[in-house]
C-alpha positions as CSV (number, residue, x, y, z in Angstrom):
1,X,-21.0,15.4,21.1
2,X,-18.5,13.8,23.0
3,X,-14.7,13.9,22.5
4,X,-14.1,11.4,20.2
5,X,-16.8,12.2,17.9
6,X,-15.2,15.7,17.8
7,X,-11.6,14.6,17.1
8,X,-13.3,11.8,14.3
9,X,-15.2,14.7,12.9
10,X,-12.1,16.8,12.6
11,X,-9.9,14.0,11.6
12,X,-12.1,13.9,8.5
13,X,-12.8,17.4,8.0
14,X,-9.0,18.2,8.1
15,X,-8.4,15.5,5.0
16,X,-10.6,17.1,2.9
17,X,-9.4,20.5,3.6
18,X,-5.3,20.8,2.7
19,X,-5.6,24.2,5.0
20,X,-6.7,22.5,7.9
21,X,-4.8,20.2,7.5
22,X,-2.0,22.1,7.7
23,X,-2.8,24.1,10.3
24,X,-3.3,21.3,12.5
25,X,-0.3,19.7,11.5
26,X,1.7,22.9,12.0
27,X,0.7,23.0,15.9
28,X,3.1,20.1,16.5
29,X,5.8,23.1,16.4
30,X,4.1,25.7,18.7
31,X,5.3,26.7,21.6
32,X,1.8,24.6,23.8
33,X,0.6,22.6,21.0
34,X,-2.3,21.0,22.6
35,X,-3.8,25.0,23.3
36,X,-3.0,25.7,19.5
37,X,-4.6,22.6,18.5
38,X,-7.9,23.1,20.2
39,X,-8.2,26.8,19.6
40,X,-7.9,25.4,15.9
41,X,-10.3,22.6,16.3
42,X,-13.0,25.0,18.3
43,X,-12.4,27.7,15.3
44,X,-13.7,25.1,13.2
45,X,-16.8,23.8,14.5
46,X,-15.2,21.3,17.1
47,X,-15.4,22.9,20.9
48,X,-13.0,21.4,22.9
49,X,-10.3,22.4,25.5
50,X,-6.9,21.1,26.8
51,X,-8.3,19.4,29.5
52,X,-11.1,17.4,26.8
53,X,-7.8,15.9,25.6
54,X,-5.9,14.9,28.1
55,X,-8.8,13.3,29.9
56,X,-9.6,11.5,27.1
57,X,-6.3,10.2,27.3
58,X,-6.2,9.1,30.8
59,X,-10.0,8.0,30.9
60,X,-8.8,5.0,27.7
61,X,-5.9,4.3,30.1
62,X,-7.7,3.8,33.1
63,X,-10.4,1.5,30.9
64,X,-7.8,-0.7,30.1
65,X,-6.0,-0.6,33.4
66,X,-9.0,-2.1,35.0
67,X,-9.8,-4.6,32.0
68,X,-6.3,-6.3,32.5
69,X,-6.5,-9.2,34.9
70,X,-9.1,-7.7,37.5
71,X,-7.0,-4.0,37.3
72,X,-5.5,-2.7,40.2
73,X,-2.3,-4.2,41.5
74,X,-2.6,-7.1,39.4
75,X,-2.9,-5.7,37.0
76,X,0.2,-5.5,34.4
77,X,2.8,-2.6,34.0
78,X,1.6,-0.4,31.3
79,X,4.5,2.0,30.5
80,X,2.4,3.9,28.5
81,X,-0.9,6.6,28.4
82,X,-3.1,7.5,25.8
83,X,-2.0,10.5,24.1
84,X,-5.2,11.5,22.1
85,X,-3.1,14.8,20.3
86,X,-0.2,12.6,19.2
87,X,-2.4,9.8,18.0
88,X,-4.7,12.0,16.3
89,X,-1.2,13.9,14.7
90,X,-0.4,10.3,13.4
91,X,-3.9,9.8,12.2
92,X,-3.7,13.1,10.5
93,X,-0.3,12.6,8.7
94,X,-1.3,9.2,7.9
95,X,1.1,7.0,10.1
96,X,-2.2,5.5,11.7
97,X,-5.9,4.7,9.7
């Protein structure tokens, strides 16, 4: 199962489940919230580590680096990376579908 099936999976397992939910949501105020947050996700039948996230992240930013006008040097300023934790926070807490 790759990472975003796992995160999809938990995304929907944590909206039927208020104590999930919560927990997840309450990782956003630990001291390495990423670490809680997987530790969490792995407890509940969703193996993944720190690293699984943040690569996810920068593999999506790199995609669409390259997709933009031949990628590389030409390609435009993107001020931003994908932050899989903080868009899966949002998608939890319903800021996002």
């Amino acid at each position: 199962m790759e990472i975003t099936e796992k995160l999809d999976g938990l995304l929907e397992k944590a909206k039927a489940d208020a104590s999930l939910k919560e927990k997840l949501l309450d990782t956003r105020n630990s001291s390495n919230p990423v670490a809680a947050f997987c530790e969490i996700a792995s407890d509940n039948g969703f193996p993944m580590s720190v690293m699984d996230i943040i690569n996810q992240g920068e593999e999506f930013y790199a995609e669409i680096k390259r997709s933009t006008n031949g990628g590389g040097e030409n390609s435009p300023d993107l001020d931003f990376q994908n932050d899989e934790y903080s868009i899966f926070m949002m998608r939890l807490s319903g800021s996002l579908s």
